[in-house]
N, C-alpha and C positions, 0 to 999 in steps of 0.2 A: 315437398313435405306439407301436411294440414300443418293450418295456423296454429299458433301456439299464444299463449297467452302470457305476455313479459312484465314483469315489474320491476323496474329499473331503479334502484335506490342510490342517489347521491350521496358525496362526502361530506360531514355533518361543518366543512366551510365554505363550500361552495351551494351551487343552488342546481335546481329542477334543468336549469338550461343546459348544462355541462351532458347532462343524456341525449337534448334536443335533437342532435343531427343521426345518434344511433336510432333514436327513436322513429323518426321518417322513413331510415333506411329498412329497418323490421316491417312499419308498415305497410311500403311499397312492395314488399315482400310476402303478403299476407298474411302478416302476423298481427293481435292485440298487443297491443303497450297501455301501461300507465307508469305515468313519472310524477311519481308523490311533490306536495312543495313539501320539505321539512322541514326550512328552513325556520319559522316561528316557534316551533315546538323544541328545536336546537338553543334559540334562544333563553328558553326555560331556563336553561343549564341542567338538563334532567337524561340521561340516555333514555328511560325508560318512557319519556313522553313522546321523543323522535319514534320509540318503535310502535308505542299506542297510535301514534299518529301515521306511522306507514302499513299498521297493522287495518286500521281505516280504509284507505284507500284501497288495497289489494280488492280483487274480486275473488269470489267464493269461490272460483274455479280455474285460481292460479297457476301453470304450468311451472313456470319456472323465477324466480327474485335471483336480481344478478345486483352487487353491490359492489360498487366502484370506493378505490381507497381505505378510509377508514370506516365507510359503511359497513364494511365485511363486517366488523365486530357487531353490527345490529344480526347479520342476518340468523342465523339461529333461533334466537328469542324471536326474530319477528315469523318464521315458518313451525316455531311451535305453537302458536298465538294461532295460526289458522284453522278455518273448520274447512278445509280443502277434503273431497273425496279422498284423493291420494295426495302424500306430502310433497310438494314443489322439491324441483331440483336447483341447490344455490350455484349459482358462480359465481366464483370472486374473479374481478378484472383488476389486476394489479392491485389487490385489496389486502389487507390484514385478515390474516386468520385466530379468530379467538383458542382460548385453550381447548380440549377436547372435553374436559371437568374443571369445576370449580367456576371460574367469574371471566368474561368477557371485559377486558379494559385495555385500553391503549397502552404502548412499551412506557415502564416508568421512566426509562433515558427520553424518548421523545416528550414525555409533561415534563422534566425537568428543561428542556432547551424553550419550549416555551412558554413558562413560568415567567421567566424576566420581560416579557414581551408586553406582558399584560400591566393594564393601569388599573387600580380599583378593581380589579379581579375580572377585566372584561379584555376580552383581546382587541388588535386590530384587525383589522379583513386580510383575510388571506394572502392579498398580493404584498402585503407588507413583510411577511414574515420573513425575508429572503435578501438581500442586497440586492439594489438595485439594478435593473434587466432581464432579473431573471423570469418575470413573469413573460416578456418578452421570446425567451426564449424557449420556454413552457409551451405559450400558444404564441405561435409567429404572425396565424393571418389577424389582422386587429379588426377585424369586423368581429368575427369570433371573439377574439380577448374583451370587446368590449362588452359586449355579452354576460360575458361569463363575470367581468370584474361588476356589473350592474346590480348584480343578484346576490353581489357577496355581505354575508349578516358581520356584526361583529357580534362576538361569543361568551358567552362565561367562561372562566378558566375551569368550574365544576365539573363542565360538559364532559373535558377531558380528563378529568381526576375520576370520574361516576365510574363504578362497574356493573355490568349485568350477569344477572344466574346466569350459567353455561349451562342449557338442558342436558341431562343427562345422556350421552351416547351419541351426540349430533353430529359427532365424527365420521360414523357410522350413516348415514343418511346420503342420499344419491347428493353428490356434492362434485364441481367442478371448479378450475383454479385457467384461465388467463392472463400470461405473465407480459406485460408490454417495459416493464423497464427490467435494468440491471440493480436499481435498488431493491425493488421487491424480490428479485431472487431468493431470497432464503425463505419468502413464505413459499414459492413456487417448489422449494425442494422437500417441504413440509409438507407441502397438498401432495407433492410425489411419495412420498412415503408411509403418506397414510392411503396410498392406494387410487386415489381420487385420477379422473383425466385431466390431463395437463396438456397446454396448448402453450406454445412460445412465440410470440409473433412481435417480434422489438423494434419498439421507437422511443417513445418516454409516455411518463407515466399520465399525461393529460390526450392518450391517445383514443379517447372517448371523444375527445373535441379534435383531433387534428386526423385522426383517420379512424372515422365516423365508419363509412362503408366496409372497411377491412374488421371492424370493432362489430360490428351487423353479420356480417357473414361468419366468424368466429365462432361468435354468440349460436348460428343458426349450426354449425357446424357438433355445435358441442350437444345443444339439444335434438339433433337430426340423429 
């Protein structure tokens, strides 16, 4: 297949690295990548600056924005925001899908569970949020874990309370859905029935970092 042009958007607690290994694997494949940092604009506590700030990076002739986790809630706003000849096709990889109309914002039950978490209205990093090992078990090889726990911001609780305008119709829009866990199931049966392609390929949800190449070929599957 000619190269395609990827923009790879992280989880608004994790960082740029969390793409790093899909990222080589597209390359080696002959594809562009760019993988935004968003991680300072996260820090704002602003949704709408993370997307100003991946809406930056993208180049003018973006093929497709793939957004891992909770990114999915950026990608919308961030592929109406472009001046792309033709509009990019999103994938969500194990991501959150915003509403079809109305406001882009994370599940109220998920800001309630980490609410308590937060001191002064700012979180801890990621690898906290969970009882202990579980990040271990997340990402097993620790070269990686190290990685990825190196990058990690602490947050404002804002970030997660913020909503974005859900552009009108974006449901509608060439849109793709890669399901790697058993929790994101229910957005996978959502992206199913709004018609979207659906790919199932199960490990757990940090499968951006623990099977990079199967995450690469997917990806290339979905836009081929």
């Amino acid at each position: 297949m000619a190269g395609v042009k990827f923009v790879l958007i992280h989880g608004q607690p994790v960082g740029p690295v969390t793409w790093r290994w899909v990222a080589d694997a597209l390359t080696a494949a002959g594809h562009d990548v760019a993988v935004p940092d968003l991680r300072q604009a996260a820090v704002s506590g602003h949704a709408a600056a993370v997307v100003s700030e991946a809406i930056a990076a993208c180049p003018s002739d973006t093929d497709v924005v793939v957004g891992h986790s909770g990114a999915g809630l950026l990608l919308p706003a961030i592929a109406n925001s472009l001046s792309t000849p033709v509009r990019p096709r999103l994938v969500f990889v194990d991501a959150a899908i915003p509403d079809c109309d109305g406001e882009a914002q994370l599940d109220p039950a998920v800001v309630d569970l980490l609410r308590p978490l937060a001191v002064d209205g700012v979180l801890p990093p990621w690898s906290a949020w969970r009882g202990e090992g579980w990040v271990e078990q997340m990402i097993p090889n620790s070269d990686m874990r190290a990685q990825v726990e190196a990058e990690l911001p602490e947050l404002p609780m804002t970030l997660f309370e913020d909503a974005l305008p859900a552009p009108a119709g974006w449901c509608e829009w060439p849109c793709s859905y890669l399901l790697s866990s058993e929790e994101m199931r229910g957005e996978a049966e959502r992206a199913h029935s709004l018609g979207w392609l659906v790919l199932e390929d199960l490990g757990n949800h940090l499968d951006v970092v623990n099977r990079a190449t199967d995450v690469a070929a997917n990806l290339m599957r979905i836009t081929g």
